[in-house]
PAVEX-758761 format. One record per residue: x, y, z of N, C-alpha, C in turn; residue in one letter. Coordinates in pm, 1 decimal. Each point is the difference from the previous one (the first is absolute). Layout:
# PAVEX-758761
<node <X,Y,Z>,<X,Y,Z>,<X,Y,Z>,A>,
...
***
This chain:
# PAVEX-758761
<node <-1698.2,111.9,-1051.3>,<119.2,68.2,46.6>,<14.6,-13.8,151.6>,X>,
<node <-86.9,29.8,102.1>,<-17.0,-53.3,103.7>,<67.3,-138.6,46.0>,X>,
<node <-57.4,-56.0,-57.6>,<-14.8,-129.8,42.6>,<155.7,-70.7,-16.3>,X>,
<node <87.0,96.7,-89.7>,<136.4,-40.0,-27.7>,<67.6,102.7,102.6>,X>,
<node <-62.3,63.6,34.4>,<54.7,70.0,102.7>,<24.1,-58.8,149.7>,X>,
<node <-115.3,-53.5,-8.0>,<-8.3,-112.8,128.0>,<102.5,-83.4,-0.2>,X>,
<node <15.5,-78.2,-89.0>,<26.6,-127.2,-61.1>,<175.4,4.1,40.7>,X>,
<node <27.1,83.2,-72.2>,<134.2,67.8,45.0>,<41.2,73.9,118.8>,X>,
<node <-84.7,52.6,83.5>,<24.2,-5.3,168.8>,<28.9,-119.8,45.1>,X>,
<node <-108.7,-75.6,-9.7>,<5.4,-178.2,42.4>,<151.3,-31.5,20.0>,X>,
<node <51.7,20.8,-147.1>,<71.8,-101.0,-75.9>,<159.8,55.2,33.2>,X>,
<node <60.5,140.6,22.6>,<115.4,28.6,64.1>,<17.6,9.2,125.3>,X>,
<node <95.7,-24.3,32.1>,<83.9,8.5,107.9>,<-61.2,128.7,113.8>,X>,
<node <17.4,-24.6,112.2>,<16.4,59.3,90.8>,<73.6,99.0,-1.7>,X>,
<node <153.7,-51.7,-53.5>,<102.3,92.3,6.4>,<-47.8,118.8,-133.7>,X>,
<node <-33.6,-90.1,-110.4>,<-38.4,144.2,-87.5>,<-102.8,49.3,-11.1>,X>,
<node <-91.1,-20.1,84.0>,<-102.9,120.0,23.1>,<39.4,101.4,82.9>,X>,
<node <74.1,-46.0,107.4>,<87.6,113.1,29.2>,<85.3,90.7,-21.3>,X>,
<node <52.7,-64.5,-87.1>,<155.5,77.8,-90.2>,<-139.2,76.4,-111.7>,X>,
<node <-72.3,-44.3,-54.4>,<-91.2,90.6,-105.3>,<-58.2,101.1,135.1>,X>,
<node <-65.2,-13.2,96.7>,<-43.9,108.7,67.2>,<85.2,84.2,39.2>,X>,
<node <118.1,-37.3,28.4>,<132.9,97.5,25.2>,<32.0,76.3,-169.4>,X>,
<node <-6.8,-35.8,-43.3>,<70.3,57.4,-112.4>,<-104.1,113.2,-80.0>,X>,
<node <-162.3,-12.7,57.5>,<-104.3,54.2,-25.0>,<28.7,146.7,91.5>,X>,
<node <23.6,-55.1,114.3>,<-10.5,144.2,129.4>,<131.4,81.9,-51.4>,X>,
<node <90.6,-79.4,-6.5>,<118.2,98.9,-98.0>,<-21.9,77.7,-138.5>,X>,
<node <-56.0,-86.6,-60.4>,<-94.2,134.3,-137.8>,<-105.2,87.8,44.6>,X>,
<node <-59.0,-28.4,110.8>,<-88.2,129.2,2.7>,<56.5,68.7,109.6>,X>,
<node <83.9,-43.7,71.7>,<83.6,147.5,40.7>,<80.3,94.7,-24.6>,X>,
<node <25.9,-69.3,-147.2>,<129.6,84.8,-84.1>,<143.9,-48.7,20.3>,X>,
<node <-18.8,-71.6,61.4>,<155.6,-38.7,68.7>,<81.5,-41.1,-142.7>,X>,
<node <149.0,-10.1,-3.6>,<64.4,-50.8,-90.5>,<9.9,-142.0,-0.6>,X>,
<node <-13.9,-73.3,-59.1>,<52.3,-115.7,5.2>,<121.3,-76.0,69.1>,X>,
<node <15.0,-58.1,91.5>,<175.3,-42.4,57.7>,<75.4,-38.9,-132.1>,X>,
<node <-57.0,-88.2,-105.2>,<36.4,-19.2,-146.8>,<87.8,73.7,-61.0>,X>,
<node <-51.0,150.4,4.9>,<-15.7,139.2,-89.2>,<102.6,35.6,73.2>,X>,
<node <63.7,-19.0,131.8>,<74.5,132.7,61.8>,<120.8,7.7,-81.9>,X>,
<node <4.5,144.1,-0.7>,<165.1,-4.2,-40.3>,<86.4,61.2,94.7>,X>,
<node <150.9,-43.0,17.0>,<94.8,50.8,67.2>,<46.9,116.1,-2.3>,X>,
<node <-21.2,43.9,135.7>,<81.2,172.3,32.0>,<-88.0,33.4,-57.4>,X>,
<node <-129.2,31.8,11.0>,<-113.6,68.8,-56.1>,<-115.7,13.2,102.4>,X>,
<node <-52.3,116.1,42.6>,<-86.6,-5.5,99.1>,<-95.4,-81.4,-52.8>,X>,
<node <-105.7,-88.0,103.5>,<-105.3,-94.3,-68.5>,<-87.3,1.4,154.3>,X>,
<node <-161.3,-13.9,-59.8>,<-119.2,-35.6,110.4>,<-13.8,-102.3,-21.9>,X>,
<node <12.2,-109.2,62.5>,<-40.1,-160.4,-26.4>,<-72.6,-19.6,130.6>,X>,
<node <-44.3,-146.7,57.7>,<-36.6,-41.0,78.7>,<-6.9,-149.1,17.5>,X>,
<node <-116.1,-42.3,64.7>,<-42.3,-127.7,-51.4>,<-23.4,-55.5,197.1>,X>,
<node <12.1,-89.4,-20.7>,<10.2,-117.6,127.4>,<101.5,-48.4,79.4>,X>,
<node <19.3,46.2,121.9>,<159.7,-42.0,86.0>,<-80.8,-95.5,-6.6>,X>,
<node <127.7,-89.6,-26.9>,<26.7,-170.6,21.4>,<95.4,5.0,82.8>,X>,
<node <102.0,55.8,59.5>,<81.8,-32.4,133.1>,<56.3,67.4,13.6>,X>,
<node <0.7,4.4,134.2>,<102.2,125.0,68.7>,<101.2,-63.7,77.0>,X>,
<node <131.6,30.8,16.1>,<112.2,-6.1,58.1>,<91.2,79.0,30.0>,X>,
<node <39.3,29.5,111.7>,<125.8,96.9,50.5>,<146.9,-48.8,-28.7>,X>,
<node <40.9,22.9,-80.1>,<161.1,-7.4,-55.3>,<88.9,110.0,67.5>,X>,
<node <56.1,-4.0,91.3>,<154.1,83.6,33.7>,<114.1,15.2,-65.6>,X>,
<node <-18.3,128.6,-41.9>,<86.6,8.7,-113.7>,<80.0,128.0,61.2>,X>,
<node <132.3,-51.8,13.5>,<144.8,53.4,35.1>,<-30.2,69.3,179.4>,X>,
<node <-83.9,-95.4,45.5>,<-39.6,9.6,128.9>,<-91.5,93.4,46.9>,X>,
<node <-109.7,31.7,-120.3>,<-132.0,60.0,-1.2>,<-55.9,-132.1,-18.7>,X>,
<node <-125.4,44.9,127.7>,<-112.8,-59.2,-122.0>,<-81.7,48.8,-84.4>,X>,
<node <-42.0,-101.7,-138.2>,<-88.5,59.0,-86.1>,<-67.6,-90.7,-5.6>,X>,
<node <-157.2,39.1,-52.8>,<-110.8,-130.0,-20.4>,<-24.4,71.9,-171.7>,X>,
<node <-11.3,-160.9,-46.1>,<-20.9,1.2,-121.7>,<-171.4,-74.0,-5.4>,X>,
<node <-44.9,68.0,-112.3>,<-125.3,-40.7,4.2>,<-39.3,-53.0,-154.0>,X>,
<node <-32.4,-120.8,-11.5>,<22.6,-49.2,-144.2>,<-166.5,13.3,-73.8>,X>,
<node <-38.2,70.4,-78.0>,<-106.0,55.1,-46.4>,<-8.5,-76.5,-133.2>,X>,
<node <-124.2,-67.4,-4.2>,<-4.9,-76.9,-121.9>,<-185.1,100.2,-100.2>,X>,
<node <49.8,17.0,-65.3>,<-109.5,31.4,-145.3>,<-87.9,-80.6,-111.0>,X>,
<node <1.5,-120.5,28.1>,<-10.9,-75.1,-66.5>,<18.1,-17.6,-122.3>,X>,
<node <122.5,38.5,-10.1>,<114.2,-4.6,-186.7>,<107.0,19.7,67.0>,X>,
<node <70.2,50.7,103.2>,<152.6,4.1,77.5>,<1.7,25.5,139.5>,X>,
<node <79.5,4.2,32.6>,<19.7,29.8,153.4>,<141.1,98.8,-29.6>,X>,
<node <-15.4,119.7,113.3>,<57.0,93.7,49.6>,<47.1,9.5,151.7>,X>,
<node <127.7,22.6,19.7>,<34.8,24.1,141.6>,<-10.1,126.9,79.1>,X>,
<node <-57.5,36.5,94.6>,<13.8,141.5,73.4>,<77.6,-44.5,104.2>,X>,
<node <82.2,123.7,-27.1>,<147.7,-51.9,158.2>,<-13.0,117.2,84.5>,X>,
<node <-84.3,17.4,88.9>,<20.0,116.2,110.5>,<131.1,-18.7,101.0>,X>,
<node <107.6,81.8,4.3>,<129.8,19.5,38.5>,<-31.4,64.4,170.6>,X>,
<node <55.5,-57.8,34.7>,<-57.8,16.1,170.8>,<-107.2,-23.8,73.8>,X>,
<node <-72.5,-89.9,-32.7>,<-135.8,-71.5,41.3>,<-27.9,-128.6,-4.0>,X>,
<node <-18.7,-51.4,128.8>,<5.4,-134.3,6.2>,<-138.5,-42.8,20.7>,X>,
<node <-103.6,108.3,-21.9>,<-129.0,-16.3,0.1>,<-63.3,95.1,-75.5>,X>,
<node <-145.1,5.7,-102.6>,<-82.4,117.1,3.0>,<-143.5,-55.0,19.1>,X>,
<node <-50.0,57.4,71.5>,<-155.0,-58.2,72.7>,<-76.9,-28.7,-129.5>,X>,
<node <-64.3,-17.9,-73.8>,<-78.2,-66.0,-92.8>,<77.4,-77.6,-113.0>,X>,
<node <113.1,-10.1,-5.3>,<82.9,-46.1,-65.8>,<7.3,-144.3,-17.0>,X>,
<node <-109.7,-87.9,-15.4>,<-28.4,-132.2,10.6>,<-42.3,-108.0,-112.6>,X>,
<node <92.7,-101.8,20.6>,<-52.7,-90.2,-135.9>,<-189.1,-11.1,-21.9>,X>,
<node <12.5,45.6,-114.8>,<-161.8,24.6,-31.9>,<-61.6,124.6,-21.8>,X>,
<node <61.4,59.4,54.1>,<-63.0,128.0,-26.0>,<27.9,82.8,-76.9>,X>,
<node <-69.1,59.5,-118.0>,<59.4,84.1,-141.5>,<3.6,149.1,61.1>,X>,
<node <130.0,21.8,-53.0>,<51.3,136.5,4.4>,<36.5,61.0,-116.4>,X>,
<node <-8.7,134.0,-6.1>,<52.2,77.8,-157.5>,<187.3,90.6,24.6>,X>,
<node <65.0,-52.9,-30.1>,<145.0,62.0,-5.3>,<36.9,71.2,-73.5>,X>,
<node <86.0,82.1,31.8>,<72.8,112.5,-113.3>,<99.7,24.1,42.9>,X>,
<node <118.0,-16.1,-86.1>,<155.9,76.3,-16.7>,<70.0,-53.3,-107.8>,X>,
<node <108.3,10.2,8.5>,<127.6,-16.1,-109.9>,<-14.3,-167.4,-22.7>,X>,
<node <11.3,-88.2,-110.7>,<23.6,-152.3,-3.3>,<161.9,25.6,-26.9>,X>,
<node <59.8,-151.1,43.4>,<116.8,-26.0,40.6>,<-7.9,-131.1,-13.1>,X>,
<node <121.3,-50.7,-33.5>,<56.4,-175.4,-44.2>,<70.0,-46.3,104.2>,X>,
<node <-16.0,-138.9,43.7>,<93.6,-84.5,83.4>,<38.9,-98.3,-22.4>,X>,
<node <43.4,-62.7,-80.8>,<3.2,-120.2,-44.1>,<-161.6,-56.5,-102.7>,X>,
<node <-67.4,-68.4,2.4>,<-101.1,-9.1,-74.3>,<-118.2,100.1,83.1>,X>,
<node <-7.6,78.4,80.1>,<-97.1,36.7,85.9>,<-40.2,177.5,-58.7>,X>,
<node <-69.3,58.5,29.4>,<-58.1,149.8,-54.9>,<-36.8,44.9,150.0>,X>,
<node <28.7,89.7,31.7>,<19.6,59.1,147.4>,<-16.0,120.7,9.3>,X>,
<node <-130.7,72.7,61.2>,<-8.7,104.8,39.6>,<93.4,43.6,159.1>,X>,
<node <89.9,87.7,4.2>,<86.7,98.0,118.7>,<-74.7,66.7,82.8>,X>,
<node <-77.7,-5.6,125.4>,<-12.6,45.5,73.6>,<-167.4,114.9,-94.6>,X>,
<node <-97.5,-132.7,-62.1>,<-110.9,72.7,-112.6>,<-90.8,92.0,136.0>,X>,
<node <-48.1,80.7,-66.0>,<-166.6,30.6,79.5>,<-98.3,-73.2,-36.2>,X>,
<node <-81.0,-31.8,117.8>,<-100.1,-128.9,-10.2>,<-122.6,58.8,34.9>,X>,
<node <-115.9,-88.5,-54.4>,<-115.7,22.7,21.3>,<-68.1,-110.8,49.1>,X>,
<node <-57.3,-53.1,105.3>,<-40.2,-80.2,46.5>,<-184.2,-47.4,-87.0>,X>,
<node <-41.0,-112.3,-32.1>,<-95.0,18.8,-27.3>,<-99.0,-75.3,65.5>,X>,
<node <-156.3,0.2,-1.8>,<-88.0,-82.0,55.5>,<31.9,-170.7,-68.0>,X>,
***
Protein backbone atom coordinates (compact mmCIF):
# COMPACT_ATOMS: atom_id res chain seq x y z
CA UNK A 1 0.00 0.00 0.00
CA UNK A 2 2.86 2.27 0.61
CA UNK A 3 4.68 1.74 -2.04
CA UNK A 4 1.53 2.75 -4.34
CA UNK A 5 1.40 5.54 -2.37
CA UNK A 6 4.74 6.62 -3.39
CA UNK A 7 4.35 5.56 -6.76
CA UNK A 8 1.51 7.90 -7.23
CA UNK A 9 3.23 11.03 -5.64
CA UNK A 10 6.00 10.37 -8.28
CA UNK A 11 3.60 10.03 -10.93
CA UNK A 12 1.06 13.37 -10.67
CA UNK A 13 1.39 16.57 -11.44
CA UNK A 14 2.63 19.33 -9.52
CA UNK A 15 -0.45 21.10 -10.16
CA UNK A 16 -2.50 18.18 -8.49
CA UNK A 17 -0.77 17.64 -5.55
CA UNK A 18 -1.59 20.90 -4.92
CA UNK A 19 -5.15 21.19 -5.86
CA UNK A 20 -5.42 17.63 -3.57
CA UNK A 21 -3.56 19.53 -0.66
CA UNK A 22 -5.87 22.48 -1.11
CA UNK A 23 -8.88 20.65 -1.21
CA UNK A 24 -7.56 18.56 1.99
CA UNK A 25 -7.01 22.01 4.18
CA UNK A 26 -10.60 22.90 3.03
CA UNK A 27 -12.11 19.55 4.56
CA UNK A 28 -10.49 19.84 7.68
CA UNK A 29 -11.47 23.25 8.22
CA UNK A 30 -15.03 22.78 7.57
CA UNK A 31 -15.15 25.18 4.94
CA UNK A 32 -17.93 24.70 2.22
CA UNK A 33 -16.93 23.77 -0.88
CA UNK A 34 -16.76 26.84 -3.73
CA UNK A 35 -18.65 23.74 -5.74
CA UNK A 36 -21.44 23.54 -2.98
CA UNK A 37 -22.14 27.35 -2.67
CA UNK A 38 -25.45 28.33 -3.13
CA UNK A 39 -26.86 31.77 -4.08
CA UNK A 40 -28.21 34.45 -1.65
CA UNK A 41 -27.36 32.10 1.10
CA UNK A 42 -24.90 32.92 3.79
CA UNK A 43 -21.74 30.46 3.18
CA UNK A 44 -17.95 29.93 4.99
CA UNK A 45 -15.76 28.95 2.11
CA UNK A 46 -12.18 29.74 1.52
CA UNK A 47 -9.37 28.33 -0.24
CA UNK A 48 -6.28 30.14 -2.05
CA UNK A 49 -6.16 33.89 -3.54
CA UNK A 50 -4.94 33.38 -6.93
CA UNK A 51 -5.25 37.20 -7.82
CA UNK A 52 -5.96 40.27 -6.74
CA UNK A 53 -7.08 43.31 -8.70
CA UNK A 54 -8.60 46.74 -8.09
CA UNK A 55 -11.63 47.30 -10.43
CA UNK A 56 -13.34 50.94 -10.18
CA UNK A 57 -16.56 50.55 -10.15
CA UNK A 58 -18.84 53.72 -10.81
CA UNK A 59 -15.69 55.64 -9.69
CA UNK A 60 -14.91 53.62 -6.46
CA UNK A 61 -12.39 51.54 -6.15
CA UNK A 62 -12.88 47.91 -5.37
CA UNK A 63 -10.30 44.99 -5.21
CA UNK A 64 -11.51 41.76 -6.08
CA UNK A 65 -9.77 38.84 -4.80
CA UNK A 66 -10.18 35.59 -6.81
CA UNK A 67 -10.05 32.59 -4.25
CA UNK A 68 -9.61 29.25 -5.70
CA UNK A 69 -10.61 25.75 -3.55
CA UNK A 70 -9.51 23.38 -5.54
CA UNK A 71 -13.10 22.29 -7.16
CA UNK A 72 -14.11 26.28 -7.97
CA UNK A 73 -13.13 29.57 -7.59
CA UNK A 74 -15.05 32.38 -5.77
CA UNK A 75 -14.82 36.17 -6.01
CA UNK A 76 -14.53 38.55 -2.86
CA UNK A 77 -15.24 42.20 -3.96
CA UNK A 78 -14.31 44.61 -1.09
CA UNK A 79 -16.22 48.00 -2.16
CA UNK A 80 -13.90 50.87 -1.32
CA UNK A 81 -10.48 49.34 -1.09
CA UNK A 82 -7.90 49.43 -3.34
CA UNK A 83 -5.77 47.46 -0.97
CA UNK A 84 -6.02 44.95 2.18
CA UNK A 85 -2.56 44.18 3.76
CA UNK A 86 -2.34 40.34 3.61
CA UNK A 87 -4.52 40.08 0.80
CA UNK A 88 -2.01 38.34 -1.59
CA UNK A 89 -1.86 35.81 -4.38
CA UNK A 90 -0.99 32.72 -2.31
CA UNK A 91 -2.08 33.14 0.65
CA UNK A 92 -5.30 31.08 2.03
CA UNK A 93 -7.93 32.92 3.64
CA UNK A 94 -11.44 31.77 5.15
CA UNK A 95 -14.53 34.12 3.87
CA UNK A 96 -18.01 34.59 4.86
CA UNK A 97 -21.16 36.39 3.51
CA UNK A 98 -24.06 36.29 1.13
CA UNK A 99 -22.99 34.38 -2.57
CA UNK A 100 -24.07 36.37 -5.57
CA UNK A 101 -23.93 35.76 -9.58
CA UNK A 102 -22.18 37.81 -12.32
CA UNK A 103 -22.20 36.46 -15.32
CA UNK A 104 -20.46 32.92 -14.92
CA UNK A 105 -18.63 34.16 -11.62
CA UNK A 106 -19.96 33.44 -7.60
CA UNK A 107 -19.05 36.58 -5.62
CA UNK A 108 -18.87 37.28 -2.16
CA UNK A 109 -20.07 41.57 -1.31
CA UNK A 110 -17.88 43.14 0.82
CA UNK A 111 -17.33 39.03 2.93
CA UNK A 112 -15.50 38.98 6.44
CA UNK A 113 -12.14 37.46 6.05
CA UNK A 114 -9.83 35.48 7.87
CA UNK A 115 -6.38 35.59 6.96
CA UNK A 116 -4.50 32.32 7.29
CA UNK A 117 -0.83 30.99 7.94
Amino acid sequence: MATKNRLQRLTESTGDRDRSGLIDFCDRSGLVPISEVELRKSVRTGGEVGSVRMVPLAGVPSLEATINDGRGTITAVFFGRGRIAGITPGRRVIVEGVAAKRGNQILLFNPTYQLLP
